[in-house]
C-alpha positions in Angstrom: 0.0 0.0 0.0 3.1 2.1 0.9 4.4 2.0 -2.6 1.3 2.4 -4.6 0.4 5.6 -2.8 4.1 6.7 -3.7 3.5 6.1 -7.2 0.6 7.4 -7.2 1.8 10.7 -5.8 4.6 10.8 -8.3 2.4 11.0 -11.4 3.5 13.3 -14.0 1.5 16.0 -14.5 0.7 16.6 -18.1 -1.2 19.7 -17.8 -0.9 22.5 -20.1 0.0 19.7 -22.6 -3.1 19.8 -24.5 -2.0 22.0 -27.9 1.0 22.8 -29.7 2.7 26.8 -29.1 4.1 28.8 -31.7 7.9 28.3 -30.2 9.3 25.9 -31.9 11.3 25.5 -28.6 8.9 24.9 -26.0 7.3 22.2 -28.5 10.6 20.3 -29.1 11.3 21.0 -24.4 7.7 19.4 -24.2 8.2 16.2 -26.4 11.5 15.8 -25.0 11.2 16.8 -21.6 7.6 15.5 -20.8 5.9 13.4 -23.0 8.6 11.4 -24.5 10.8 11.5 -21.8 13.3 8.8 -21.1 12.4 7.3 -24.5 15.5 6.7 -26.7 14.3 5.4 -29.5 12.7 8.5 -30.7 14.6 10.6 -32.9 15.1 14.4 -33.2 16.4 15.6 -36.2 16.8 19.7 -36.4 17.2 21.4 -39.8 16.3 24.8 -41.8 14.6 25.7 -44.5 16.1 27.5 -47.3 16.5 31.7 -47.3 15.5 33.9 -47.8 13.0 33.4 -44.9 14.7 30.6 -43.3 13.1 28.8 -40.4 14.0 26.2 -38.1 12.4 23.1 -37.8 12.5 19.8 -36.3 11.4 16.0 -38.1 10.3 13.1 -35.2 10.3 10.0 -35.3 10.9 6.7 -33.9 13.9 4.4 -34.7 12.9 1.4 -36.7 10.0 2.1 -36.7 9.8 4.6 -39.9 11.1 4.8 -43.3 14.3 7.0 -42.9 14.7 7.0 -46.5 11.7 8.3 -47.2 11.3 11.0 -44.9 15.0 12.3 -45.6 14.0 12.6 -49.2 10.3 13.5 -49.4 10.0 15.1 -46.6 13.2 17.2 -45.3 14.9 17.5 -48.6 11.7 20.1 -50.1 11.6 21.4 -46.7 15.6 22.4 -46.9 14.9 23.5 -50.5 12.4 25.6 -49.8 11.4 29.0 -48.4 8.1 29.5 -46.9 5.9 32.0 -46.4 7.3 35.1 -44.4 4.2 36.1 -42.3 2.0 32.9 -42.8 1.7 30.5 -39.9 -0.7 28.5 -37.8 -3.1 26.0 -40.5 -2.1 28.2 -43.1 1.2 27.4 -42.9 0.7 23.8 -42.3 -1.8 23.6 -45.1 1.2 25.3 -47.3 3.7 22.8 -46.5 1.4 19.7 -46.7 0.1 20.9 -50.4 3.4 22.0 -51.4 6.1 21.1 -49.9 5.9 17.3 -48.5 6.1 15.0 -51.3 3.8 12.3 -49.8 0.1 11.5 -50.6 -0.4 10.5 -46.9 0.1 14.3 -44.9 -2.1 15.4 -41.9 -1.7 18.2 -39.7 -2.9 18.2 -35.8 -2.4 21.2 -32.9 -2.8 18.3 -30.1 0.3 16.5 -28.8 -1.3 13.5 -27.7 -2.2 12.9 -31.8 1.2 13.9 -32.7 2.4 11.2 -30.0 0.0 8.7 -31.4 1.2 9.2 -35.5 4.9 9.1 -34.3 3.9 5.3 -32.2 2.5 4.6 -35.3 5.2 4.8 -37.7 4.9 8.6 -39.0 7.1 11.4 -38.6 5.6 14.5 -37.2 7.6 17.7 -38.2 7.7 21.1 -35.9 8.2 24.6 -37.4 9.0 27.5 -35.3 6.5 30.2 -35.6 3.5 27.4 -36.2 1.1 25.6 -33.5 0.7 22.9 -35.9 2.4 19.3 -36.4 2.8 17.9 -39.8 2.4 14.1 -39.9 3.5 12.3 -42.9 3.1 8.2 -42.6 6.1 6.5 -43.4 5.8 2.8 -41.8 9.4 1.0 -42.2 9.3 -2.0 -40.0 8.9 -5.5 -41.8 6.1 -7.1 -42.8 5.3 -11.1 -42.9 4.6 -12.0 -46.7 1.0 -13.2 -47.8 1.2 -17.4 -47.8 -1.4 -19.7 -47.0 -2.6 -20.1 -43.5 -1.1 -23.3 -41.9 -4.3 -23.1 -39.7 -7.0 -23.4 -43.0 -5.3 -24.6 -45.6 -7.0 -26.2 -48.2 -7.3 -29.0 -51.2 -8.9 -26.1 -53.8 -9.6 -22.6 -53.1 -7.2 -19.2 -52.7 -4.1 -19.6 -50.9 -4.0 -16.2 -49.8 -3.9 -15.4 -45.8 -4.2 -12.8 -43.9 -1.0 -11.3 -42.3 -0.4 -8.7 -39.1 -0.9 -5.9 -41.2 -4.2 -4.2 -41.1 -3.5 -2.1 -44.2 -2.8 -5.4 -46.4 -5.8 -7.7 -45.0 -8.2 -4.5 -45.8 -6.7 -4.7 -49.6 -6.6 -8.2 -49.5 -10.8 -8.2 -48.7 -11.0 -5.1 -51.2 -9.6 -7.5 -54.1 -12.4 -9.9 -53.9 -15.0 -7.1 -53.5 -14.2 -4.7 -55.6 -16.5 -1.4 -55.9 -17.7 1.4 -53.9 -20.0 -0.9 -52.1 -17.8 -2.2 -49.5 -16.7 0.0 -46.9 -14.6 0.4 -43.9 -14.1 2.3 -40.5 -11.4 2.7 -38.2 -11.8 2.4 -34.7 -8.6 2.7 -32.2 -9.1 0.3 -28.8 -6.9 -0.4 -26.4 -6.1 2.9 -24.0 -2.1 2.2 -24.1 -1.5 0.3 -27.4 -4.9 2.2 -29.5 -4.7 -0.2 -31.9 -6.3 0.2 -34.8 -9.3 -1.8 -35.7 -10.9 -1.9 -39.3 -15.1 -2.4 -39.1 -15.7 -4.1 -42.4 -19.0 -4.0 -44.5 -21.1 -4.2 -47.8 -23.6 -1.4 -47.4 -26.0 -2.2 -49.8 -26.4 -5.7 -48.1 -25.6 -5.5 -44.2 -28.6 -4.5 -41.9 -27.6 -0.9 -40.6 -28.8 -2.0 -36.9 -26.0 -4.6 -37.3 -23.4 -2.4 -38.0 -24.0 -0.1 -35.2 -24.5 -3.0 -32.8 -20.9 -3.5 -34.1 -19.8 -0.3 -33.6 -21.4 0.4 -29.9 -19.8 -2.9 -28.5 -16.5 -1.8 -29.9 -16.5 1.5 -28.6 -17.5 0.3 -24.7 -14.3 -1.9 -24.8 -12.5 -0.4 -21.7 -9.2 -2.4 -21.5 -5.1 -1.2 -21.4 -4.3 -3.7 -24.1 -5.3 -5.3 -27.3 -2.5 -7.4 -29.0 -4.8 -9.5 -30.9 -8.5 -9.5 -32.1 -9.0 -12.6 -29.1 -9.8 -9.9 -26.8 -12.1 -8.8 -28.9 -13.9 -11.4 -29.7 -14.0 -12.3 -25.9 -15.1 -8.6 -25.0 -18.0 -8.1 -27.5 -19.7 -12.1 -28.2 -23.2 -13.1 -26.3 -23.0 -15.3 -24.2 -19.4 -15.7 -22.7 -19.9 -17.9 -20.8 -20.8 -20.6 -23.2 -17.7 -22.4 -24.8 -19.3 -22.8 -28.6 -18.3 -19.3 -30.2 -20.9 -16.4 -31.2 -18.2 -14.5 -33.5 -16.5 -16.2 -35.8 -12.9 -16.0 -37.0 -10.5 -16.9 -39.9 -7.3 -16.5 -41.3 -8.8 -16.2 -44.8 -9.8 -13.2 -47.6 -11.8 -15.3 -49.7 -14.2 -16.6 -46.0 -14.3 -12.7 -44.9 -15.3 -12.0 -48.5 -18.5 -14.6 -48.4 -19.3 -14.1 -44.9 -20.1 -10.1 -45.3 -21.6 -10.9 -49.0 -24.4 -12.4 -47.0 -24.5 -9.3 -44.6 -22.4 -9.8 -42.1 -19.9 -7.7 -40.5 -15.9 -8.6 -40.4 -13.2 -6.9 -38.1 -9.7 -6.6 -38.6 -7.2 -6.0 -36.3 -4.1 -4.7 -37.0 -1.0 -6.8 -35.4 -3.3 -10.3 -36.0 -3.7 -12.7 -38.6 -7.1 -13.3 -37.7 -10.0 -11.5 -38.5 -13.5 -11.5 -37.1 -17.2 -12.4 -38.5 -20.5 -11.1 -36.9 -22.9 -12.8 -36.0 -21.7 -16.3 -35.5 -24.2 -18.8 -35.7 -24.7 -22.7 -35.0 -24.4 -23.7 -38.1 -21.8 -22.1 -39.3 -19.3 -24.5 -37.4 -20.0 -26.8 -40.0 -19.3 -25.1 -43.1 -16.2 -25.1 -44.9 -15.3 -22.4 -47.7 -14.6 -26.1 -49.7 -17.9 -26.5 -49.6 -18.9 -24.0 -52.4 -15.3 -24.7 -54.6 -16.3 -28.1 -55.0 -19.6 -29.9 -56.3 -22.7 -29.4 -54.3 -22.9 -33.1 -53.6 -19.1 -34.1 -52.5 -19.6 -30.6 -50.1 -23.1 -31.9 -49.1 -21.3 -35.5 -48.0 -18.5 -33.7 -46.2 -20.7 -31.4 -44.2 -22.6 -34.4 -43.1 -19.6 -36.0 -42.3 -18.8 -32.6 -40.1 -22.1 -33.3 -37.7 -21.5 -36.9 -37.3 -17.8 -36.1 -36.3 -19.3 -34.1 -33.6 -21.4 -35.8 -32.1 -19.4 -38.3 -31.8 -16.5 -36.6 -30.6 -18.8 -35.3 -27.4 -20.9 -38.5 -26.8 -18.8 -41.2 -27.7 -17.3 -41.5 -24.5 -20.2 -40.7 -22.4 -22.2 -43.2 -24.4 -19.2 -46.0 -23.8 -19.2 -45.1 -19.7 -23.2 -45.3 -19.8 -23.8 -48.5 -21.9 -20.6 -50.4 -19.6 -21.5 -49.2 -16.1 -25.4 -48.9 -16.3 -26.8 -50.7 -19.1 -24.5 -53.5 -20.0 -28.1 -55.5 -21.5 -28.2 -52.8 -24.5 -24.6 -54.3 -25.9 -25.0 -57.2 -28.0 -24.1 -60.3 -26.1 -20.6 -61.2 -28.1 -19.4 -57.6 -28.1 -20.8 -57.6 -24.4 -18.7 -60.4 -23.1 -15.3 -59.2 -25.5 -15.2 -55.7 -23.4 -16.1 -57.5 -20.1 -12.8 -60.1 -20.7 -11.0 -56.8 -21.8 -11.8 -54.8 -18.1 -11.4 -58.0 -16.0 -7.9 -57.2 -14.3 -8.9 -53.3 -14.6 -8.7 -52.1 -11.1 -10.6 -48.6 -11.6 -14.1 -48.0 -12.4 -15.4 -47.0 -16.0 -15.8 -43.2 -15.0 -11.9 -43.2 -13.5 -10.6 -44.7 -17.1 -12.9 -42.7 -19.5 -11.6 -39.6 -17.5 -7.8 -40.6 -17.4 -7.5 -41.6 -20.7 -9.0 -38.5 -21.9 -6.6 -36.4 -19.8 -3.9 -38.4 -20.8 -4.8 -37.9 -24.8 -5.2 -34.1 -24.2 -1.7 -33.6 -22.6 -0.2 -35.5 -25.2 -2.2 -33.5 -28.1 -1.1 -30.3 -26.0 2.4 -31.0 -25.7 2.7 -32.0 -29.4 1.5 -28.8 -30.1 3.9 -26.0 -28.1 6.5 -28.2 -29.2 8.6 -27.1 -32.6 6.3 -29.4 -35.4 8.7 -32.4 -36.6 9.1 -33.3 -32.9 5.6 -32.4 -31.5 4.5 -34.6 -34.1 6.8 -37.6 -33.6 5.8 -37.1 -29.6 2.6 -37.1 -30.4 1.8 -39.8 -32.5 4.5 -42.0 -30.3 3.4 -41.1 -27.4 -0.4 -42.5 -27.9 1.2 -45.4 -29.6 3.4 -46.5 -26.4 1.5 -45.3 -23.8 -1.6 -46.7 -25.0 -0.2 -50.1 -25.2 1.8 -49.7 -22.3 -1.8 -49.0 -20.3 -3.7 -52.2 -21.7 -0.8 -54.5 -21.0 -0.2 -53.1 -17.2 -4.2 -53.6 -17.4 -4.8 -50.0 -16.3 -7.4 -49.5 -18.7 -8.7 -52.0 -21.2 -8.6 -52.2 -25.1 -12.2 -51.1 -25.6 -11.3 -47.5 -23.9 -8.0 -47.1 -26.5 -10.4 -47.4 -29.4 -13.1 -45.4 -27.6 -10.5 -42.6 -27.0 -9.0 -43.3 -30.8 -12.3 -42.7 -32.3 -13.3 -39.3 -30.0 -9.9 -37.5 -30.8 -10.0 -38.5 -35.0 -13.6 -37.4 -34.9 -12.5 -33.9 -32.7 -9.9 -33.2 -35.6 -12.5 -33.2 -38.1 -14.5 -30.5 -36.1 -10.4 -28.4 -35.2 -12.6 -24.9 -35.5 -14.4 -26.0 -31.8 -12.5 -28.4 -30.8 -12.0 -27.1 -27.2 -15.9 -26.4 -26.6 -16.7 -30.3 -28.0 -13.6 -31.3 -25.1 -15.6 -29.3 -22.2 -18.9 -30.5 -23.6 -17.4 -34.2 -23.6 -16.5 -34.0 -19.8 -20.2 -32.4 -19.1 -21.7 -35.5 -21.0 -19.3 -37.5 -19.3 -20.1 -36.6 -15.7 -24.2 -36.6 -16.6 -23.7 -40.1 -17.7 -21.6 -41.7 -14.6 -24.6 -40.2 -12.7 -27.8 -41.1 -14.1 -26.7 -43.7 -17.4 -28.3 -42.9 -20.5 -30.9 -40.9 -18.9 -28.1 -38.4 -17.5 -26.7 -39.0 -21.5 -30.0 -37.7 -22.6 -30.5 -34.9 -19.9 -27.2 -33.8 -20.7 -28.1 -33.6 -24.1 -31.3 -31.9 -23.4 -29.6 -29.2 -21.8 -27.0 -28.6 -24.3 -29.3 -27.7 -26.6 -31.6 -25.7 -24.9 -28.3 -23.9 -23.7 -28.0 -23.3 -27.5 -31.5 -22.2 -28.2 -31.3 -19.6 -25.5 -27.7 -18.3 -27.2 -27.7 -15.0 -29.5 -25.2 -14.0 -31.8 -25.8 -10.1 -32.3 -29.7 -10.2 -32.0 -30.1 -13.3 -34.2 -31.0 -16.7 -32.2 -28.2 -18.9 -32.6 -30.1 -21.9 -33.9 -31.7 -19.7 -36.4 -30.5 -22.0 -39.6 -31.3 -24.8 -38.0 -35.1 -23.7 -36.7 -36.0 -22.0 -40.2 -38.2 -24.6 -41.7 -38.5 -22.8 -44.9 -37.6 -24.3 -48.5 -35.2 -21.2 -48.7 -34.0 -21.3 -45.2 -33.0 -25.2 -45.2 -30.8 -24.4 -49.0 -27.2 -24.4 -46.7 -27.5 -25.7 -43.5 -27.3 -29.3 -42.9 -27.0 -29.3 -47.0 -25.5 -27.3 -49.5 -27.6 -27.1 -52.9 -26.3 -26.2 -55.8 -25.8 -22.2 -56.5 -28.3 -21.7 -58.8 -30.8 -23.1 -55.7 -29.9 -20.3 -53.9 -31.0 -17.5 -54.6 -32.1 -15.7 -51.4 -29.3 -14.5 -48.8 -30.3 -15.9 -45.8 -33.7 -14.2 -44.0 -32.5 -14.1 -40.1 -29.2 -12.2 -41.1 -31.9 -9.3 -41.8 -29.8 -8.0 -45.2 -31.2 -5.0 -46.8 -30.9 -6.9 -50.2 -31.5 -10.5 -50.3 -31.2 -10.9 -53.9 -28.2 -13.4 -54.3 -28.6 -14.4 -57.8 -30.0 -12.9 -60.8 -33.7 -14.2 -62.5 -32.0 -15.1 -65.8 -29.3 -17.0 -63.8 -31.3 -19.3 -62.5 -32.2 -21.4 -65.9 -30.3 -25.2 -66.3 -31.0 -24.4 -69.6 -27.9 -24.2 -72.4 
């Protein structure tokens, strides 16, 4: 308590800080002195402008951060080379440089330090005249940038292999390529009181439901929080229902999935410093969709999404359904197969809910550790790993045979369903525990209140279940199926679009 009031009492005082002053001198003592103070990585580099009305000025910026290059040869070379204005000053001077003098297409000018701070953070150099209350900021990012390659995390058999990197200007252009025309739009929201990163709201206006977008917009701007390194904590700060492990907003490492998602009226963000980008709202459904899906034909995408909502129910019920059918209801098990897992558990000394619980733990440490370690050796850990200690458990008779291929089946089937893979591994353990209480009948409450969990959920004002619960011909077009595209023709009713025509009348005909 001691030290926290000492700190406290220590603050610095910033007042009086607000706007620049005409002295070129107590601007340059302010930054230095104040703001900036015990910062060395920002760079003061005093120079004049040519006669005959010479002036002194003063170009910031921080190292490595900025393009030195450029601002020594678009920016202080026409300034050297130049003369201003004897008795202009104030905006008119700064408007007179900016228009005449910096050779850049990206120039602002600002009057308040804490902008002038911001721009330099970001990778501008501000410069300072004497005799003028204005900063002029000229962008001139120089740190690297990660190339465009495919995401590791999505890649895919046929489709773009375009991902998104950590910079917000490139992800914006990379969206922009596949929607080209005045129709999409974009706004910039800072969040994050010391890192203000920047945040891009993305959008197709003719389409997206204008309540939608402000939603958006409000939920951004109540985010109260020091830091935001990457769009995670937004997507944890803004989604219905936190509490929930399935996710209400969406994310991706791909253009071409950002593209399709706001083409049916919904609303992406982009954060700048992460690969990932977010989609609003999120529902149900979409867990099971692939971008695949529409690349390929209608039927082979029709057969893999089926194959998607098998793979997860059985990743969550597999095990539950093992412990119930072994401990409660051993008559339900044909009487061979019956007999086979009851030679199997004979010389197992723990019950069926202690095995289908270690084994489980055991597979997730093994999956965890194979992941944080460097790939060619999580890998060979991994896959090892289950190998030996899998037969190293049945032949100790820890757990029996039945339970490796129980625990088998549950993780291939969880890989099949990666995009929620850790919400079907907390669901497992809740259908787990309702079944070592009650049998099937704790299987089927369990169930029960899974989905009425779901049915309560939102995702931005739209239920979550909506695809699922919309009974109409139109509705039922890509949900558990995907019909061809000339099937659908509507954009989907409960995303509320302004403009729901997909696909043109004369579009529509099989005809040649």
């Amino acid at each position: 308590m001691f030290f926290w009031k000492r700190a406290k009492k220590h603050k610095p005082n910033v007042k009086g800080l607000e706007r620049l002053s005409p002295s070129l001198e107590r601007n340059l003592n302010w930054f230095q002195r104040d703001i900036l103070i015990h910062d060395e990585s920002i760079m003061y580099r005093r120079f004049r402008t040519a006669e005959p009305n010479s002036r002194s000025c003063v170009l910031i910026f921080a190292d490595n951060m900025t393009n030195s290059e450029f601002l020594s040869q678009y920016v202080m070379r026409p300034l050297m080379t130049s003369s201003l204005p004897l008795r202009s000053s104030g905006q008119e001077l700064a408007d007179f440089i900016s228009e005449r003098v910096v050779q850049s297409d990206q120039v602002a000018s600002s009057s308040h330090y804490m902008k002038l701070v911001d721009a330099i953070a970001r990778g501008s150099g501000v410069v300072l005249v004497e005799g003028c209350n204005f900063g002029i900021m000229v962008e001139a990012p120089g740190w690297d940038r990660r190339t465009i390659t495919e995401p590791e995390s999505e890649t895919v058999v046929r489709g773009p292999r375009q991902g998104f990197t950590e910079d917000l200007g490139v992800n914006v252009n990379l969206v922009r390529r596949k929607i080209a025309g005045p129709q999409l739009k974009v706004k910039y929201l800072d969040v994050g009181k010391q890192t203000k990163t920047k945040t891009a709201i993305v959008y197709v206006e003719p389409i997206v439901s204008v309540d939608l977008v402000d939603e958006v917009v409000k939920r951004m701007e109540r985010i109260e929080i020091d830091a935001v390194l990457d769009s995670g904590y937004i997507q944890e700060l803004i989604q219905d229902g936190p509490n929930f492990s399935l996710p209400t907003v969406g994310y991706t490492e791909r253009p071409d999935i950002v593209a399709a998602k706001i083409l049916e009226g919904r609303v992406a963000v982009i954060v700048d410093g992460s690969p990932f980008a977010l989609t609003m709202p999120h529902l149900f459904v979409e867990i099971f969709q692939a971008n695949e899906d529409y690349y390929n034909h209608w039927l082979a995408g029709t057969f893999h999404r089926f194959l998607r909502y098998i793979s997860f129910f059985l990743t969550t019920s597999t095990p539950a359904i093992y412990l119930a059918l072994i401990a409660y209801h051993p008559q339900l098990i044909p009487t061979p197969l019956a007999l086979s897992i009851a030679a199997a558990r004979k010389n197992v000394p723990f019950p069926g809910f202690v095995e289908v619980v270690l084994m489980g733990l055991v597979f997730e440490i093994l999956r965890e550790g194979g992941v944080r370690l460097p790939r060619p050796v999580g890998q060979a850990i991994s896959i090892v790993g289950a190998i030996v200690l899998g037969d190293a458990a049945v032949n100790a008779s820890l757990v029996g045979a039945p339970m490796i291929v129980v625990v088998g089946l549950t993780a291939i089937a969880g890989f099949v369903v990666s995009y929620v893979y850790d919400a079907a591994v907390i669901m497992r353990l809740f259908l787990v525990l309702t079944s070592s209480v009650l049998g099937l009948h704790g299987f089927v409450l369990g169930f029960m209140a899974i989905v009425l969990q779901l049915s309560a959920m939102q995702s931005f004002g739209v239920p979550y279940l909506s695809a699922l619960t919309s009974f109409t011909a139109q509705g039922m077009k890509d949900t558990a199926v995907r019909l061809p595209w000339w099937k659908m023709v509507l954009r989907p009713r409960y995303l509320g679009a302004k403009d729901r025509q997909r696909l043109e009348p004369k579009s529509r005909s099989r005809e040649p």
